[in-house]
VOKOL-483620 format. One record per residue: y, z, x of N, C-alpha, C in turn; residue in one letter. Coordinates in pm, whole numbers, plus 50000, padded with zeros to 5 digits. Example, Ala and Ser with C-alpha at 12.3 -4.5 7.8 and 13.67 -1.06 7.14 Angstrom:
# residues 2
494315078051319495505078051230496705078051320A/497755070851285498945071451367500035078751290S/
***
This chain:
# residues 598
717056376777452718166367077447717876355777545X/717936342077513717966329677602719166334377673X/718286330777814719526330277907719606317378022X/718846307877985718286298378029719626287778076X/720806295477960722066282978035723186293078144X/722846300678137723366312778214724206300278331X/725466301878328725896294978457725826300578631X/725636313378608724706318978737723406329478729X/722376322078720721216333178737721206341478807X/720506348478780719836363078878719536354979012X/719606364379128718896361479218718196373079291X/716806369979296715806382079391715426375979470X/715726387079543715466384279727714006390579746X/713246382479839712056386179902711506381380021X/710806385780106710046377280177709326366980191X/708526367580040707166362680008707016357779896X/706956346479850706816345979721705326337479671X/704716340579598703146333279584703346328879448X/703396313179422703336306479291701396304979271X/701236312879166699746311979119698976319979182X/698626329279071697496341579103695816339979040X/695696324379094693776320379129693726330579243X/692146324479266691896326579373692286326679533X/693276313679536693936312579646695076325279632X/696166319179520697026330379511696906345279551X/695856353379488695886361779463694626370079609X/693796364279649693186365879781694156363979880X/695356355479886696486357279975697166368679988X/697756373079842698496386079836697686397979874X/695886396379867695396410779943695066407480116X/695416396480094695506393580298696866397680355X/697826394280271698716400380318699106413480326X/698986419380219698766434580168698206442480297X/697136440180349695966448280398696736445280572X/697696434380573698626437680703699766443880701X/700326447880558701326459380518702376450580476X/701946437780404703286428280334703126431480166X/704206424580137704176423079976705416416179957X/705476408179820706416405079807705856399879637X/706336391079604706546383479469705026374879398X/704276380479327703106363979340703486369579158X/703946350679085704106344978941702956333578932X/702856333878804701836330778762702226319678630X/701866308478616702426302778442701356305178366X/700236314078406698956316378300699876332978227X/698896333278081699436346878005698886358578108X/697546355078191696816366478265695586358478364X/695006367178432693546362778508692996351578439X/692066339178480691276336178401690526336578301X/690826331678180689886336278079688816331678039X/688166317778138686796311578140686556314378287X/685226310978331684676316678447685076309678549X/685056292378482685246281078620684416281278738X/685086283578829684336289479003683376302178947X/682226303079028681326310479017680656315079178X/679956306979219679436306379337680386314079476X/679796325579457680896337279616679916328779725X/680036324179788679096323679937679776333780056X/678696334080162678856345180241680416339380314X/681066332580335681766325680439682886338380343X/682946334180226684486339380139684456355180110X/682736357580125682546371680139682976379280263X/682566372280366683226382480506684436382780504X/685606375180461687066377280444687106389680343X/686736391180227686436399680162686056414180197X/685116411980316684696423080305685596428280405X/686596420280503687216424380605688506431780521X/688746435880373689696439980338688966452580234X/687486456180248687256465280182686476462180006X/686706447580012686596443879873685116441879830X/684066434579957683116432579913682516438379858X/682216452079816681256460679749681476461579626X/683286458079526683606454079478683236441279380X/683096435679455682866420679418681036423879391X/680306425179489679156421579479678676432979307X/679576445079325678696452379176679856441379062X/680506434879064680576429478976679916416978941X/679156411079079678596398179004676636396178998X/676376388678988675146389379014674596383079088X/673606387179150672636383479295671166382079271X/670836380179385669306381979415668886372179314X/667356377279279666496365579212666946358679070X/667926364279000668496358778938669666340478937X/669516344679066670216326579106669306319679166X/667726329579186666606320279298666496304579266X/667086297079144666206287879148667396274379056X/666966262779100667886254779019666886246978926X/666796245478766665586236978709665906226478664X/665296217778652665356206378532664266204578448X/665236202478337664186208578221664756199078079X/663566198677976664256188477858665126199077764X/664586208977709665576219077674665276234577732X/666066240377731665996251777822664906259877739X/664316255877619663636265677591661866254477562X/662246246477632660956239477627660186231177793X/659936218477804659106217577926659866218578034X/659366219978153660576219978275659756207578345X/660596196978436660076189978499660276192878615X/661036200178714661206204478823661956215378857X/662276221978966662666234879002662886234679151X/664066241079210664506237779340664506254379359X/664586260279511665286271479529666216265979548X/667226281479589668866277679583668946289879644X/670276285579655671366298079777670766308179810X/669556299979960669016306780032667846312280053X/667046308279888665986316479854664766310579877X/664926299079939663836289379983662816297880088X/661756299280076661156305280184661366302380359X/661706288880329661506286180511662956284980529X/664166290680439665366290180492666326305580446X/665656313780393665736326180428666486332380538X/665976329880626665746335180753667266335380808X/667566321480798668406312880845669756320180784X/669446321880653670996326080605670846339880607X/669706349180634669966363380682670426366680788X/670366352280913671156358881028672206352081058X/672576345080922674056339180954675146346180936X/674656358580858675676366980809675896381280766X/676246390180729675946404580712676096402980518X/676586391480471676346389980339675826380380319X/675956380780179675096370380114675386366279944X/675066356279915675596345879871675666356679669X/676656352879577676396360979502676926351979343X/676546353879235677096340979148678766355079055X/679776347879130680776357079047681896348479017X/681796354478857682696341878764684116344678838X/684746336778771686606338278815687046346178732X/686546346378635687066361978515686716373678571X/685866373978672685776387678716686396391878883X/686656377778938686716379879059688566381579021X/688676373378971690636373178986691066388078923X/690916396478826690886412278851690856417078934X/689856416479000689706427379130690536421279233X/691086410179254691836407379350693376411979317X/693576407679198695376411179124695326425679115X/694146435779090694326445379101694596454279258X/694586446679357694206451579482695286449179522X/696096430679465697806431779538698386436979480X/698596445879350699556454379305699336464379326X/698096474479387698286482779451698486482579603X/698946470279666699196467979795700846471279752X/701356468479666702586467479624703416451879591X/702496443079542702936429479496703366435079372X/704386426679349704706423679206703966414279134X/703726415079022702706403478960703796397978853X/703906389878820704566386378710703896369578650X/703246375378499702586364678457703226356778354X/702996346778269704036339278188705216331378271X/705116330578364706066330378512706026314478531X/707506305278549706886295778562707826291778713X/707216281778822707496276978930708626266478823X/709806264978862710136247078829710526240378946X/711476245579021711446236979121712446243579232X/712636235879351713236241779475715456242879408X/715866249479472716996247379430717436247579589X/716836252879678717446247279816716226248279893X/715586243379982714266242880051714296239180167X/713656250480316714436244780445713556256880504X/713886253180658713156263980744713576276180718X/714476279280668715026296880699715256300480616X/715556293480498715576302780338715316291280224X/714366294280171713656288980027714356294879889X/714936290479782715846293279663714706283779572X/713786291679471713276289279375713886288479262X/713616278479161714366281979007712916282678977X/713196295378829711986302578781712206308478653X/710976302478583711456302678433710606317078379X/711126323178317709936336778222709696328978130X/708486324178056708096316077941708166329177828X/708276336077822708166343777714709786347077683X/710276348377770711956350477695713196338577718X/712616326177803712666315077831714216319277941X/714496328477991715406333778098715136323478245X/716096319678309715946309278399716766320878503X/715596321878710716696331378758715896324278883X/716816327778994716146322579106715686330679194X/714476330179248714086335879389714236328679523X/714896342079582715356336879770714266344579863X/713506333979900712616338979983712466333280181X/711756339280214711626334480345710416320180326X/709526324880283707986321580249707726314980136X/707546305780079707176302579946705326297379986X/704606301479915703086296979895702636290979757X/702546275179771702286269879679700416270979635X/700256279079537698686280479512698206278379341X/699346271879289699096266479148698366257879091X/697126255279194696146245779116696636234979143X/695826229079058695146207379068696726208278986X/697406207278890698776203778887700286207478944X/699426211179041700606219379189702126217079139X/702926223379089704626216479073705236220479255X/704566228679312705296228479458704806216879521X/703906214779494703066199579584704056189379572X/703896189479404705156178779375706646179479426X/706986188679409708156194379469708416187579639X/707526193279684707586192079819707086177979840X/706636167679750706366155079787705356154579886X/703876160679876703236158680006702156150779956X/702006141980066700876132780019699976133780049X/699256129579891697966132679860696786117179868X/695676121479922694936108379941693926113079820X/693796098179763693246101379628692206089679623X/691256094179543689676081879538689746085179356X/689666065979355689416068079202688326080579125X/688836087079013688396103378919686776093078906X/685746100578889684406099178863684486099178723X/685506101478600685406105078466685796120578454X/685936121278314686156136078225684726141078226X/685116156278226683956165278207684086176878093X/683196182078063683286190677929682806206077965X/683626213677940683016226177959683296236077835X/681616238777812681716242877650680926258277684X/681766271477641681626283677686680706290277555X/678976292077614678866294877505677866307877516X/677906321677348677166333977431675956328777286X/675056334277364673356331477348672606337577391X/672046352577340671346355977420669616347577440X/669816345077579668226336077626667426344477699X/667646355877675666606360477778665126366677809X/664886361777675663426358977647662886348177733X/663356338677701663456326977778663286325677927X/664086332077941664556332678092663896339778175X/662336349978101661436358778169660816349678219X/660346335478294659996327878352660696316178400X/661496314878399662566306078363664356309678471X/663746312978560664886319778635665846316278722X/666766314978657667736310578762669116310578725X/670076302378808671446305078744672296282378708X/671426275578760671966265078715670406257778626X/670346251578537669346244878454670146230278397X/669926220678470670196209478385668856205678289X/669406201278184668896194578071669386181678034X/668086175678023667846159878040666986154277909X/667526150577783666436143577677666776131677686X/666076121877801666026107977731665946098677657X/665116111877576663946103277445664706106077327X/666306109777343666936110377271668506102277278X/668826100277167669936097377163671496104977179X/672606100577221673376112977265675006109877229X/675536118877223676926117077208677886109677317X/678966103977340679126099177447679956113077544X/680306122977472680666136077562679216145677596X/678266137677546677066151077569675786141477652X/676086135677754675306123977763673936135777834X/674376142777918673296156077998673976169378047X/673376178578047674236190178066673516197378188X/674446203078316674296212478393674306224678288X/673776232178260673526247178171673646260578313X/675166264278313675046273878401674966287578363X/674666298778383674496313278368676066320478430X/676656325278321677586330078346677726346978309X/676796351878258676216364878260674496368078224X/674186369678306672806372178256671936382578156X/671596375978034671216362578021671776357677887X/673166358677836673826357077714675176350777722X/675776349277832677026337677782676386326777921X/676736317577850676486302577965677206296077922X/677556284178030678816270978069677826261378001X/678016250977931677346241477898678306233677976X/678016227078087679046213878144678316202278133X/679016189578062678696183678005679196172678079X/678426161578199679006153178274678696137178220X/679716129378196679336113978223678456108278257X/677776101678176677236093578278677686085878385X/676776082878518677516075278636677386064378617X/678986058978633679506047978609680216045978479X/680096052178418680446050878275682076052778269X/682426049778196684396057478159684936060878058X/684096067678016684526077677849686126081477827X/686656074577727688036076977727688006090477673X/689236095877717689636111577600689156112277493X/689516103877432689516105177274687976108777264X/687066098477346685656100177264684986112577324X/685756119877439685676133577436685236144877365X/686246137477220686586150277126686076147677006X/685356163177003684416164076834684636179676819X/684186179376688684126193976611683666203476686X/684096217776659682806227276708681706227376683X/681576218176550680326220276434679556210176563X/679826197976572679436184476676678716192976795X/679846199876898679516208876980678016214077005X/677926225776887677216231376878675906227176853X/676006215776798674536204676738673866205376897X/674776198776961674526198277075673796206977162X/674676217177168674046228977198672736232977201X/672956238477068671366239677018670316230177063X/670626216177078669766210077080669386208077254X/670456213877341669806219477448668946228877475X/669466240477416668556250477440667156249477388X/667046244777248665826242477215665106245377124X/665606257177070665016266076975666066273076887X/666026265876750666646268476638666906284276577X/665716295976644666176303676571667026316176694X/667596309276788668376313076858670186314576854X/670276323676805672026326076740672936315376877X/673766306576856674296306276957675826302276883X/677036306876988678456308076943679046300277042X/679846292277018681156287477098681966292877108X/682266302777287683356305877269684976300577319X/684556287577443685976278277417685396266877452X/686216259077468685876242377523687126237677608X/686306234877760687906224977810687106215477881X/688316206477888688296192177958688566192178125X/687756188378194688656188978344687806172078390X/688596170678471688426156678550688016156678681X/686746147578712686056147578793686876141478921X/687636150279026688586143679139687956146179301X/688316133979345688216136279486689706134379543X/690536143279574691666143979610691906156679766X/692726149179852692946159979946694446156480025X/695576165880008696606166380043696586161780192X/697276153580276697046148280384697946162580457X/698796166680447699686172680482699686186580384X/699756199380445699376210680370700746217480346X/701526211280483703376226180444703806218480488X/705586220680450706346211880460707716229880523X/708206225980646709076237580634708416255880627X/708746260180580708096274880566707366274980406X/707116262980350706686262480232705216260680260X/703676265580246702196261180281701916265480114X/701206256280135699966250279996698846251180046X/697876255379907696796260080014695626259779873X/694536264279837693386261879743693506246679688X/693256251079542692946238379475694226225079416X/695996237379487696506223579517696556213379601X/695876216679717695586205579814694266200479809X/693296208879753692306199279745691566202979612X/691496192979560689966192279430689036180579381X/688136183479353686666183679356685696186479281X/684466181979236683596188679124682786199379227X/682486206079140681246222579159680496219179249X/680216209079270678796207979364678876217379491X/678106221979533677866229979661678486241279672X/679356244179506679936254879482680956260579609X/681986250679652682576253079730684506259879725X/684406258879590685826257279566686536269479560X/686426281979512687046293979555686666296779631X/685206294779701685216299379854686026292379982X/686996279279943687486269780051688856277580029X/689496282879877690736290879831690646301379931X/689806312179906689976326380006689906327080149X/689196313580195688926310380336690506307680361X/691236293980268692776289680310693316301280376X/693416310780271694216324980223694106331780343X/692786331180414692436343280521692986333180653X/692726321880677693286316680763694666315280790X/695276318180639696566316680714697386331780674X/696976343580613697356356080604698146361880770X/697156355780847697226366680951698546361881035X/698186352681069699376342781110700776344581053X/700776342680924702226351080853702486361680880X/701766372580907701976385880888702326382281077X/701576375881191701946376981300703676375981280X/703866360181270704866362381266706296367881212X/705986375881095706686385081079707356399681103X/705966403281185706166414181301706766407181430X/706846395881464707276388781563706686389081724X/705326391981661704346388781739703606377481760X/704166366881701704186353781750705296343981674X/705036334481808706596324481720706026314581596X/706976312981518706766304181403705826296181414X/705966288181535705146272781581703446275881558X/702936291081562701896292281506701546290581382X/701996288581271702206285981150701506272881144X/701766261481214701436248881213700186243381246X/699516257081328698166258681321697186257581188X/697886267481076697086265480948696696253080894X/697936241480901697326231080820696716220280912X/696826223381066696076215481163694396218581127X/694166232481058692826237981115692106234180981X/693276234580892692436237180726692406226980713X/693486215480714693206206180652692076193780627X/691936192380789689956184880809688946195080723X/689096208180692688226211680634688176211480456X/689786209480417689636198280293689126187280275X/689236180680358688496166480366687096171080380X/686536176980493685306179180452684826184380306X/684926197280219684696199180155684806189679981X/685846181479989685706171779876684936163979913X/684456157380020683746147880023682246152780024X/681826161080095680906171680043680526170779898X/681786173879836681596181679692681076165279632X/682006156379618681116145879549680266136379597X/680026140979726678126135779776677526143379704X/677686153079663676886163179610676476157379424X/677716152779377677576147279292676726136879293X/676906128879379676406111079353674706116979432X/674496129479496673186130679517672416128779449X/672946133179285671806136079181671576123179122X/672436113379171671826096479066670596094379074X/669656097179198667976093279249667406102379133X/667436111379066666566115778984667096109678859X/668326107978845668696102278704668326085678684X/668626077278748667856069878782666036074578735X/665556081978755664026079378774663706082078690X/664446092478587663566095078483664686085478371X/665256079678419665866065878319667066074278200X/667826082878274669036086178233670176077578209X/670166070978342671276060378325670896047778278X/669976045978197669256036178170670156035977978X/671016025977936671886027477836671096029977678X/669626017377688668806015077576668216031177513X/668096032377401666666044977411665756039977413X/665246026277363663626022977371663786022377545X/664236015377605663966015077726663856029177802X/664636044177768664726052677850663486055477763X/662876056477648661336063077642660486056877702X/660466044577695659186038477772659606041377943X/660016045577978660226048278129659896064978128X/660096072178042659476085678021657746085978026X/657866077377925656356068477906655326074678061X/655866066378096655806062078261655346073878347X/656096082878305655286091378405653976101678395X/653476095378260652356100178161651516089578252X/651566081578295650386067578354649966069578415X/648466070678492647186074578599646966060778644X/648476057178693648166042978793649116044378875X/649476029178945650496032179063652136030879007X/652236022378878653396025578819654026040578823X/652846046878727653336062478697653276069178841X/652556065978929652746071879109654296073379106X/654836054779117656166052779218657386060579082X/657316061178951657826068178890658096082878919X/656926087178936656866101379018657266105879107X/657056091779185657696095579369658696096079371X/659346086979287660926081979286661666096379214X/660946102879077661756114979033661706126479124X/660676124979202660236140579355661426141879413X/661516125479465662526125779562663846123379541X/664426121179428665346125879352666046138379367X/665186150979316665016166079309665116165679429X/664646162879574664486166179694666116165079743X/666406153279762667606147179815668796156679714X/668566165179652669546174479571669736188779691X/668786187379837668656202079889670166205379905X/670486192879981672076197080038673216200479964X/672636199679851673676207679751673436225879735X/671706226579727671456239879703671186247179823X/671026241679946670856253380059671736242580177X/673256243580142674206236880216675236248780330X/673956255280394674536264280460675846260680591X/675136251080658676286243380735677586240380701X/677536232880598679186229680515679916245580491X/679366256580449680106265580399679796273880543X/679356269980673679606276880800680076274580919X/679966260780922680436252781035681556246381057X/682446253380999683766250581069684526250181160X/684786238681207685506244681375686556238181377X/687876250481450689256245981423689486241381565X/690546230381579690746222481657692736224281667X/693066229581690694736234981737694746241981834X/696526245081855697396249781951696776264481926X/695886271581837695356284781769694316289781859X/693786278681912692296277781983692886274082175X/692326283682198692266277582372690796275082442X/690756260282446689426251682502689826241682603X/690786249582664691216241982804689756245382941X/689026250582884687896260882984686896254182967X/686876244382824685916243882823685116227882831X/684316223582827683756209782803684026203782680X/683496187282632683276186982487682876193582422X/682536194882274681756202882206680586198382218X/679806202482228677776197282283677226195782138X/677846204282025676796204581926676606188381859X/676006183581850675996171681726675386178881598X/675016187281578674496192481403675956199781353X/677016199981422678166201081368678856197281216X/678066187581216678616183981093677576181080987X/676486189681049675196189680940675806195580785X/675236192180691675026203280606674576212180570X/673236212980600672356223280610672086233580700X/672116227280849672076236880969672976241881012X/673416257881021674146263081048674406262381232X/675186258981316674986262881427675996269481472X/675286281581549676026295081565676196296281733X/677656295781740677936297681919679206302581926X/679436307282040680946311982085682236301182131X/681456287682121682616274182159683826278182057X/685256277782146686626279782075686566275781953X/687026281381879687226270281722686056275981610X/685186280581650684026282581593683876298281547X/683366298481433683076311081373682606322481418X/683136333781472682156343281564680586344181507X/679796346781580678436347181533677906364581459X/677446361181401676366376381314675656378481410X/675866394881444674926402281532674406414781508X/673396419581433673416437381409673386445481561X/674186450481552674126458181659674476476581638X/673956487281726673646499681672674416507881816X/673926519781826674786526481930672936528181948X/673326539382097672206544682200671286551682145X/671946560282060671246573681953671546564281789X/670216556681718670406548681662670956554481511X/672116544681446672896553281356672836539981267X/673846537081150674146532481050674436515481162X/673596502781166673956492081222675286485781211X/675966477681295677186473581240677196460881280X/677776451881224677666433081272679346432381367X/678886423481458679816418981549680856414581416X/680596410481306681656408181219682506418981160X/681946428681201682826443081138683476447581273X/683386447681381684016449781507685226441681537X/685136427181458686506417081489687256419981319X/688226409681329688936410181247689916422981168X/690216425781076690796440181027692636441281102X/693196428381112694526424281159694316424981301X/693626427581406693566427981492692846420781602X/693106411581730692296405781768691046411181830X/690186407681874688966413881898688266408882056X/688436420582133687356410582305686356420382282X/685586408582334683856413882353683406412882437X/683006420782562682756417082661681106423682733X/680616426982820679286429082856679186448682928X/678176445483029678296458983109678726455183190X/679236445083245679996439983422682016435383348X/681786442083215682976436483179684336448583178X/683796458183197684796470983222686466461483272X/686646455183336687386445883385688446441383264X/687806434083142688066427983085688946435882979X/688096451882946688736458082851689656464782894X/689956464383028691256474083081692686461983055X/691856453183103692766435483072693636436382912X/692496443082808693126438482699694146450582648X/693596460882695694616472182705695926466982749X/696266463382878697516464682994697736453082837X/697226441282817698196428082719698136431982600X/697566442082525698246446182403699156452782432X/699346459882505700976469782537702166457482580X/701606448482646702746439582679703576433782606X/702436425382506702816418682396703246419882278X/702676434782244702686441182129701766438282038X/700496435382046699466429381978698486436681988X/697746437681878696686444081837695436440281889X/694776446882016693276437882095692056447382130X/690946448782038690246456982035689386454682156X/688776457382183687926458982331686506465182302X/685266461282291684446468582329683306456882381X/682716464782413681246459382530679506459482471X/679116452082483677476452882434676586451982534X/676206457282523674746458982646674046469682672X/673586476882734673126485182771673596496982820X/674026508882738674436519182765676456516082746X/676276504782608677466505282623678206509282507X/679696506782430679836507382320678766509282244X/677996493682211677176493082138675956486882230X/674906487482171673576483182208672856470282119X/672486457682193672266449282173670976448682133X/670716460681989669096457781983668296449981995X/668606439481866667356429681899667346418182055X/669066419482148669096411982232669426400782148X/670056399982038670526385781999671846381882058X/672876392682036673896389782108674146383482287X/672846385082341672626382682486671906366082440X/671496361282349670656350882330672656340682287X/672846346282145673916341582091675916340682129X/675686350682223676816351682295677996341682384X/676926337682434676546325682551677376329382678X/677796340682694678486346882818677566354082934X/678086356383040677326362683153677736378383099X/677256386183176677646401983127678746403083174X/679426396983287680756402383305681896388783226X/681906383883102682346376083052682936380182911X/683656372082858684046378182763684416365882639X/684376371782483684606364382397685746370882327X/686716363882323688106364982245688076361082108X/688446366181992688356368981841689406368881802X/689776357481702691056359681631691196366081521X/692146376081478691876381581372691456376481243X/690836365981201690216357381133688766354881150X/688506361981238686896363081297686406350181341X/687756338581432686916327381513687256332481594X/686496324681673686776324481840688356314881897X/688666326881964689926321282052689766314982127X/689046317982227689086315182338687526324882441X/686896320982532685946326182634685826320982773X/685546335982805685246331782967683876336483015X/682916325183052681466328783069681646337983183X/682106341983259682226352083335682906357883424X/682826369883444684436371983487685276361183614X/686966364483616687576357483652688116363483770X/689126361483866689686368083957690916377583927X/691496371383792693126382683768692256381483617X/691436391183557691416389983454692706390383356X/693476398983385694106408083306695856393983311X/695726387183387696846375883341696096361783283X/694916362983302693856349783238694176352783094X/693766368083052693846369482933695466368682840X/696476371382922697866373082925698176360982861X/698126351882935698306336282903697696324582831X/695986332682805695426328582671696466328982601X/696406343482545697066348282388698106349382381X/699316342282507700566336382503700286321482405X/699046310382505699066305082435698856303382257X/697566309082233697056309082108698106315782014X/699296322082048700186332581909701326322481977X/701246309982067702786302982084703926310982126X/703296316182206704516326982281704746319882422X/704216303982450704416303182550704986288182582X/
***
């Protein structure tokens, strides 16, 4: 029965309510979960994703993950290792290749680099498989899920109680939810964004993009041919104005793939000329891959728009927005559900603080101080990443409009003179200037939060300048900054464990030396005070744990009687290179400050 004119709806009461079960959504509800919350997360989709979209797990979205039990999860569902080794360009996937990049990590001389950045590692997992295992994890936390679910709008909105109107699309029933919490995580057409009026800084769209879902088995093909992204490039052909070149991604290996189908740059393809047949489609298709007697099926097609957009302002009141309604972006550097679960984990803990009332509200305001520069970073990231690839398109005369002109520039690199040289040089370095897209370890590590969250009253400027590298990860204990990866083992050597499995798990984390006995009696006496959760242990020699390789004594940057403070989010709070005179009120009045208890 419509009940949609009902002159008083239902009303359910909750704590928590989560509009949109993506990635943000639904990685929120197991952050909260895993601190013993639950409450409400609706959805206006029928279910999970039913195209892959986001793919790319990097390690950053994995250690949140794994801090809730999930990673082992995740990693047997997606695929790894040499299967993503490599990014190609090629005329059709089943014919010449003109170049080949490693990727996420697999580069020989950068290996290294991302094995000791982290205790994981980087893994290709669609959104059809990841948003399951997450919706399955908050309803056994005890979320309610409710899908067909639609947000419409605030009916009262304020610090102390939030009144949702909320539509069921399937029986078209209109009822309201009273919550403490509302979390806006509904995607690039956010209705809470709108709702809440927060402004968004916006750079003219790059154009429409095409994403055509298609299964094929290639994996004949693909026995030399290895990897998980392959653009395809025929100059020497003529093209549709929706099929001008295609990124060809691997979305199970080696039988369904993304055909994404981008604009040319500069160009402005209206909608309309978007749209063609499946029959059209598929011409296409085929005529990427290469080889006619290869079965291939369409199984959907969508449109999304190429945006550089980032919410200036993330919450308004007890209302926070957080994934891809505050910020979106194209694929490049594959950053976008990993920037969702990062939001999610940054600001899980913090809610759950203050709901045990172990810290005051005013910590809350930390989240969109810390996240939000790191929206801005990541869109702008994401479409440098884009406009990286013009130097090869450009060279091999992609954007070049003529076809006689783009063959005779193909021509070109057939020539044993200095023409066909600077042709060559110019397509090398093309492919080259693409690294910071495929081994962009910095962007997805180097984050450093700058709030009332962080105490760096101790400390100097920040020294690093590769801070804002893309590529170079730099790993230190300065406030704000990501705790560092350390394997470390006990005396009688057993199963290794990373300084990243010692922090986080709702609880804050001190780390201190063999002169630090001091420090852990400190965090004892101020978790009883405060009521806060402060783990304590020591590395060094004959201690907790044992500093095998001595990295933690290299990476630490403390004296032995010093200590590094861990927020349950696995940054750094706060450090003291070595001990102090009252440890035990130094530390008191940190983590007054950092939870705003003071």
């Amino acid at each position: 029965m419509d009940q949609s004119n009902s002159a008083s709806p239902a009303v359910i009461k909750t704590d928590l309510l989560i509009v949109g079960a993506g990635p943000a959504g639904a990685s929120l509800a197991c952050f909260l979960g895993s601190h013993g919350h639950h409450g409400i997360m609706i959805s206006a989709a029928p279910g999970t994703a039913d195209t892959p979209r986001a793919h790319i797990t990097n390690m950053a979205a994995l250690e949140c993950l794994r801090d809730i039990g999930l990673e082992e999860e995740c990693i047997a569902a997606a695929t790894h290792g040499d299967t993503m080794c490599h990014t190609r360009w090629c005329h059709s996937l089943a014919g010449e290749e003109y170049a080949r990049c490693y990727s996420w990590g697999h580069h020989p001389n950068h290996k290294g680099n991302y094995e000791t950045a982290s205790p994981c590692s980087h893994a290709d997992l669609p959104q059809t498989l990841l948003e399951p295992i997450l919706t399955k994890r908050a309803v056994l936390d005890g979320w309610t899920l409710r899908f067909n679910t639609t947000f419409v709008r605030f009916i009262e909105q304020g610090p102390e109680v939030n009144i949702s109107e909320i539509k069921d699309d399937i029986t078209g029933n209109i009822y309201h939810i009273q919550s403490r919490f509302v979390f806006g995580c509904d995607g690039a057409r956010s209705q809470v964004v709108r709702e809440l009026q927060l402004p968004l800084d916006k750079k003219p769209n790059q154009g429409l993009a095409l994403n055509i879902l298609v299964r094929a088995d290639l994996s004949q093909l693909m026995k030399n041919r290895r990897g998980n992204l392959h653009w395809v490039l025929q100059p020497d052909k003529e093209h549709p104005p929706w099929g001008w070149a295609a990124c060809v991604r691997m979305v199970k290996a080696w039988n369904e793939w993304m055909f994404i189908f981008l604009p040319a740059p500069g160009s402005d393809v209206p909608l309309e000329k978007m749209e063609a047949s499946n029959e059209e489609y598929l011409r296409r298709v085929r005529e990427m891959i290469g080889d006619n007697s290869i079965d291939a099926k369409i199984l959907a097609v969508n449109k999304w728009w190429i945006n550089e957009v980032v919410a200036s302002q993330y919450s308004k009141d007890n209302v926070f927005c957080l994934g891809d309604a505050v910020h979106r972006h194209p694929p490049f550097n594959g950053l976008g559900s990993n920037t969702c679960i990062q939001d999610a984990f940054n600001l899980a803990w913090k809610v759950s603080y203050v709901l045990k009332e172990q810290a005051k509200p005013s910590l809350l305001a930390t989240y969109g101080a810390e996240r939000q520069p790191v929206g801005v970073q990541i869109i702008t990231r994401a479409n440098q990443g884009l406009r990286d690839h013009t130097g090869w398109m450009d060279a091999i005369g992609m954007t070049e409009p003529d076809l006689d002109k783009r063959k005779a520039i193909l021509e070109e690199f057939e020539r044993p003179d200095a023409t066909g040289a600077k042709r060559r040089s110019d397509f090398q370095d093309g492919i080259a200037n693409t690294n910071t897209e495929f081994h962009g370890l910095g962007v997805e590590m180097n984050q450093r939060y700058e709030s009332t969250g962080v105490f760096s009253h101790d400390e100097l400027l920040f020294p690093y300048d590769a801070d804002q590298s893309t590529t170079n990860h730099v790993v230190c204990t300065y406030p704000g900054r990501r705790l560092p990866h350390v394997w470390l083992n006990t005396r009688a050597p057993t199963t290794p464990i990373s300084t990243i499995d010692l922090a986080g798990h709702g609880a804050f984390c001190l780390l201190t030396g063999p002169q630090g006995q001091m420090w852990k009696e400190a965090a004892a006496t101020v978790a009883a005070e405060l009521k806060v959760p402060i783990n304590a242990h020591s590395i060094g020699w004959k201690q907790d744990y044992e500093d095998v390789y001595f990295d933690w004594l290299r990476l630490g940057q403390i004296e032995e009687g010093g200590c590094v403070l861990v927020r349950p989010d696995r940054f750094v709070a706060w450090r003291s290179k070595d001990v102090v005179a009252d440890p035990k009120d130094k530390l008191k009045h940190v983590m007054e400050c950092v939870l705003s208890l003071s």
